[in-house]
Structure formats: structure tokens, C-alpha cells
NUMIVEX-325287 format. One record per residue (C-alpha): y negated, x negated, z negated; residue in one letter. Coordinates in steps of 0.5 Angstrom, whole numbers, plus 2048, in hexadecimal, padded with zeros to 3 digits. Layout:
YXZA ...
//
This chain:
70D6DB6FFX 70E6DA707X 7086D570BX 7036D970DX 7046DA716X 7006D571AX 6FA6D971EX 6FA6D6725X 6F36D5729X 6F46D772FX 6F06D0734X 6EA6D3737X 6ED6CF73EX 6F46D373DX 6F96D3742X 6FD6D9741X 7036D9746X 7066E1747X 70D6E474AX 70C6E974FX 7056EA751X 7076EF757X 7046F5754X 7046F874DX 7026F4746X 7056EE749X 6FE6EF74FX 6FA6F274AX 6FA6EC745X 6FA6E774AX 6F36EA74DX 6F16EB746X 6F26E4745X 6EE6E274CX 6E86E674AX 6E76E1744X 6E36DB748X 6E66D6743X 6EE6D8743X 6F36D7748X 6F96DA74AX 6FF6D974DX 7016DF751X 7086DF753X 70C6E4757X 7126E475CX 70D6E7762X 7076E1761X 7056E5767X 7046EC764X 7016E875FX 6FB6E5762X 6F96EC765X 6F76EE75DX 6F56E775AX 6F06E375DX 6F46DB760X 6ED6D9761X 6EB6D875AX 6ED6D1757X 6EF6D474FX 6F56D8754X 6FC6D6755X 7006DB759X 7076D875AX 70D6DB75CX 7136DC755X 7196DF755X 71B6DF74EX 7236E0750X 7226D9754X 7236D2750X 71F6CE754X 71A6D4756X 7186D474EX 7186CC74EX 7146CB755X 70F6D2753X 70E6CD74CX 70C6C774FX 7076C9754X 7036CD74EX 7036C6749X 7026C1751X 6FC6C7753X 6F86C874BX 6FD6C2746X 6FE6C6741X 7026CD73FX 6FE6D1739X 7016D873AX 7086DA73DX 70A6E273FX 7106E4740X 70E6EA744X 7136EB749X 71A6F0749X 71A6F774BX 71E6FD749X 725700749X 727708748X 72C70D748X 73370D745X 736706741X 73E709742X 73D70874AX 73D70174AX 743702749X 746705750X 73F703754X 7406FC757X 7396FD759X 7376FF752X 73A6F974FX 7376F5753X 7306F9751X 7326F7749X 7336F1749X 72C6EF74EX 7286F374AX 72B6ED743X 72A6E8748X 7236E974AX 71F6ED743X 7236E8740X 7266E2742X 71F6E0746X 71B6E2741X 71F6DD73CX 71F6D8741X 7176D8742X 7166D873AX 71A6D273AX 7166CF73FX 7106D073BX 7126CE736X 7146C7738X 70C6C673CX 7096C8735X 70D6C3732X 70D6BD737X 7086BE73DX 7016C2739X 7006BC735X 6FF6B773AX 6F96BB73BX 6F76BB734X 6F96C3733X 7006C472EX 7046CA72EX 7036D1731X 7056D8732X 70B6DC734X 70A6E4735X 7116E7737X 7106EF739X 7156F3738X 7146F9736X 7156FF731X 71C6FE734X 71C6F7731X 71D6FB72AX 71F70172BX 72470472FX 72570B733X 72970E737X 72B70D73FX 72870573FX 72D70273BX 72D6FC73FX 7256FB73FX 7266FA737X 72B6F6737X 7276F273CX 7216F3738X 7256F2731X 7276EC733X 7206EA735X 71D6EB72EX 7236E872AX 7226E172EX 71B6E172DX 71B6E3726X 7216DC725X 71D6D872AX 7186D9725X 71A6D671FX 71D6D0724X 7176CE725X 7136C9720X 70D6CA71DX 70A6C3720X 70B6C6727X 7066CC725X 70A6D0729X 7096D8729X 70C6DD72BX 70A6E672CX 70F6EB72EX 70B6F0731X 70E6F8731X 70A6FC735X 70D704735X 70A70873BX 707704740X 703706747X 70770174BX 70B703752X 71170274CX 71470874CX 713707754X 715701758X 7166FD752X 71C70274FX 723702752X 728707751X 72F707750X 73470D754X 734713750X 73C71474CX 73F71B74CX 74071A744X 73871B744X 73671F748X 733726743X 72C726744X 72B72673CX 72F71F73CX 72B71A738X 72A71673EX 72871B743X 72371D73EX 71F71673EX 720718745X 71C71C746X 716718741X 716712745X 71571574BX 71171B74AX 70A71A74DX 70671E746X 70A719741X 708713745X 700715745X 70171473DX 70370D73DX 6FE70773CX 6FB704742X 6FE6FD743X 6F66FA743X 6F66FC73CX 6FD6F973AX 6FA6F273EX 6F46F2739X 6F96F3733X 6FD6ED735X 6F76E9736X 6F46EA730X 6FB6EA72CX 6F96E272EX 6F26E272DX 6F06E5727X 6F16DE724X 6F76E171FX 6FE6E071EX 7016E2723X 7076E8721X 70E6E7723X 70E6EF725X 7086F3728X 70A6FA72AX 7046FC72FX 70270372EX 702708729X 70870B72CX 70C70372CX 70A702725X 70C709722X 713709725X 714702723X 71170371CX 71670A71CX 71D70671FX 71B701718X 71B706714X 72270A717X 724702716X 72370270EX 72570970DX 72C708711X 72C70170DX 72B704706X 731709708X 736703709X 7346FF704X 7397006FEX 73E6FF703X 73B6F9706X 73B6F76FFX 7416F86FEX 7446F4703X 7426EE6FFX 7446F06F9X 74B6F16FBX 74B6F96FAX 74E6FB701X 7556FB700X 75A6F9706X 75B701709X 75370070AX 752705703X 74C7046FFX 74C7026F8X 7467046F4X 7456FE6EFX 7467016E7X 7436FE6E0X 
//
């Protein structure tokens, strides 16, 4: 029988420490966090400037620090200034990346649009991956010193972290990627450590997502019909009704507080939204049914019953 999930309590005095607080949910978790007159935050951003017009710099539980998640050294840097300002670190998300539409085949031909894949892998990502490395080494090393052990990794990723659709492929290689790291680097960890990590996977989100945090690649002649399933999706994220309908990144930040607060284990995955859980609970379930549907010829691999010209022989008694 596995050992019950520690449950993490959340320090009354937490330092929470958040990637791209510029606008979005990264902006709306960072004021939610300022407007508790015990906790502290570590707002970060490539633009501090912009920053300081939405977040009060007089207030001594707010650090803004400007971090590039594709920089080492702005990482480290962005790292330090938080444990030389507030000593420890509590809570680390992993908030900043951006999105990436149209046809995956014009990476291909596009030098522009190659370019575009691989940043998008390099920012949502390899700098999320080095943010929560660095988290984990200032819960293990640095938070006992002043007397706090362990701590909290949020990851966002999104619907797109677990199910994939048409015409963004490389968003959800990025944020595949992100959710596998997570999930291996968790197991990594050792229990003494008390370190805790949460994938958050929001659905539809009132955020300038769709807007000046989308890119897009050049269009390919392959796909240019108006019911191909990418000018489809299209069509939905950028429709103005469609968007009406997606959760306020307000109630996505109040989500992500509590999954931290409420003084439970924190789960590994946290769908935010009816539509995120339903659609990560419907991919499951098309998983399973395509798993049973292979599984006497999986089987078979290990029996020896697939002959050399790849026929499958059924096993007889």
C-alpha cells in the first residue's frame, strides 16, 4: 500500500517567487499575493518598468526584479536578489511562456518559422525547467538556514500540457515537455526535502494569450481550406464570443493560491476549470480505449508470438 502524500503548510510569511508578471495570471497571482499583508512576493518580468506601474514598489513584501527565463545568468541573478531581500523562497511559479499557431509542415521551408519552433521550446520549456531547478536547489540548501524546509513548484502549462490539437504543434511539444520534466523531477526529489510540485492546466483563459503573447507561423499552401482542422481552431481562439466564455485569470490565480493553502497534498496535476478537467478526463479515457484495442498484440511481443514478417500469432491451448 503506497504512503500516504505529505500535505505542505503553506508559512504564514511565504515568499512566493513568479515568472511573467507583466499581465495575465502571472499579474493576477502576484496582486492576489500583495493584498495579503503577511505574504510576499517576487514579481518578475523582463520589463520591471512596466511592472511597477501595476504593482506597488513602495511596499516592503514586494520585490520586482526583472528575469529573462531564456538568460542563465538573469535566472541565477533574479534568484539571489529574492533570498538577499526576504532569506528564503516558499513557493516558485513557473508562469512565463507564450503561444505559438498555424501549420507545423512550415517550419520546414520558413527559416523564420524554424526559428519561431525552436524559441518557443526554449522559452515555455528550457526556462521553465531551469527556474524549477533553481527551486529546488534554494528549498533544499538555502530555506533551512532560516529555519523553513521545502517548498512549492507550480508549473503552468495548460490543457495543451496534456492534450494535443490542431495547428499548435509546437506549443505542445513545449508544454509536453514541460509536464514530463515535472512529473520525473518530482520523483527525484527526496521526501526529506519536503519538496512539492503542482501542474496547473488552465483551459480558456482571459489573458492577452490569444493576443500579444500568441505568434504565428506563415500560413502553407497544403492547408489553406477553411475546414482544415487548423483554420478551424482558427477561427476559435480568435473569435471575440468564444473568448467571452473563458475563465478570468483572477479566478485562475485564486485556484492556484488555494491548491497551495488549503493545507492538503498538493496533486501533481490540477486541471483549472470544468472544460480543462473534462477534456484531460476525456483524452484519459480515448488512452485506455486505444490501449485495450492493442493490448493482445502488445502482449504478444513478449510472448514471442509475432513472427519475423510482422503476422501476429494467436496463442493456442
Amino acid at each position: 500500500m503506497a504512503a500516504p502524500k505529505p500535505v505542505y503548510n503553506l508559512p504564514d510569511d511565504a515568499v512566493w517567487f513568479i515568472t511573467g508578471c507583466s499581465s495575465g495570471m502571472g499579474l493576477a497571482l502576484a496582486q492576489l499575493i500583495a493584498s495579503r499583508p503577511t505574504q510576499r512576493v517576487v514579481a518578475t518580468a523582463r520589463n520591471v518598468p512596466k511592472l511597477s506601474g501595476i504593482l506597488p514598489k513602495d511596499n516592503p513584501n514586494i520585490l520586482l526584479v526583472a528575469l529573462d527565463v531564456n538568460s542563465s545568468d538573469s535566472i541565477k541573478a533574479a534568484f539571489d536578489s529574492a533570498l538577499t531581500k526576504f532569506g528564503r523562497i516558499d513557493v516558485v511559479v513557473n508562469n512565463a511562456g507564450y503561444g505559438l499557431m498555424g501549420d507545423a509542415e512550415s517550419f520546414v521551408v520558413n527559416a523564420e518559422d524554424m526559428d519561431k519552433a525552436r524559441n518557443i521550446v526554449e522559452t515555455n520549456f528550457w526556462g521553465t525547467a531551469q527556474v524549477s531547478a533553481h527551486a529546488v536547489r534554494v528549498f533544499r540548501d538555502e530555506n533551512p538556514k532560516s529555519g523553513q524546509i521545502g517548498g512549492v513548484v507550480l508549473n503552468v502549462t495548460s490543457i495543451g500540457g496534456f492534450a494535443g490539437f490542431p495547428g499548435s504543434a509546437f506549443y505542445h511539444a513545449s508544454k509536453f515537455a514541460t509536464e514530463g520534466y515535472t512529473e520525473a523531477l518530482s520523483k527525484e526529489t527526496r521526501a526529506e526535502w519536503n519538496v512539492h510540485f503542482c501542474i496547473i492546466e488552465p483551459g480558456g483563459t482571459k489573458t492577452n494569450f490569444a493576443g500579444d503573447s500568441m505568434q504565428w507561423l506563415s500560413p502553407h499552401p497544403a492547408y489553406t481550406a477553411p475546414d482544415t482542422p487548423t483554420r478551424l481552431l482558427e477561427g476559435y481562439v480568435k473569435s471575440p464570443d468564444m473568448q467571452k466564455t473563458w475563465a478570468p485569470s483572477e479566478h485562475i490565480a485564486a485556484a492556484m493560491y488555494e491548491v497551495v493553502a488549503r493545507k492538503q497534498p498538493i496533486p501533481l496535476r490540477f486541471p483549472t476549470g470544468a472544460p480543462a478537467w473534462t477534456v484531460i478526463k476525456a483524452e484519459c479515457e480515448e488512452v485506455e480505449k486505444a490501449l485495450l484495442e492493442v493490448k493482445d498484440l502488445s502482449f504478444a511481443v513478449d510472448d514471442g508470438l509475432v513472427n519475423k514478417s510482422g503476422e501476429f500469432l494467436k496463442k493456442t491451448f
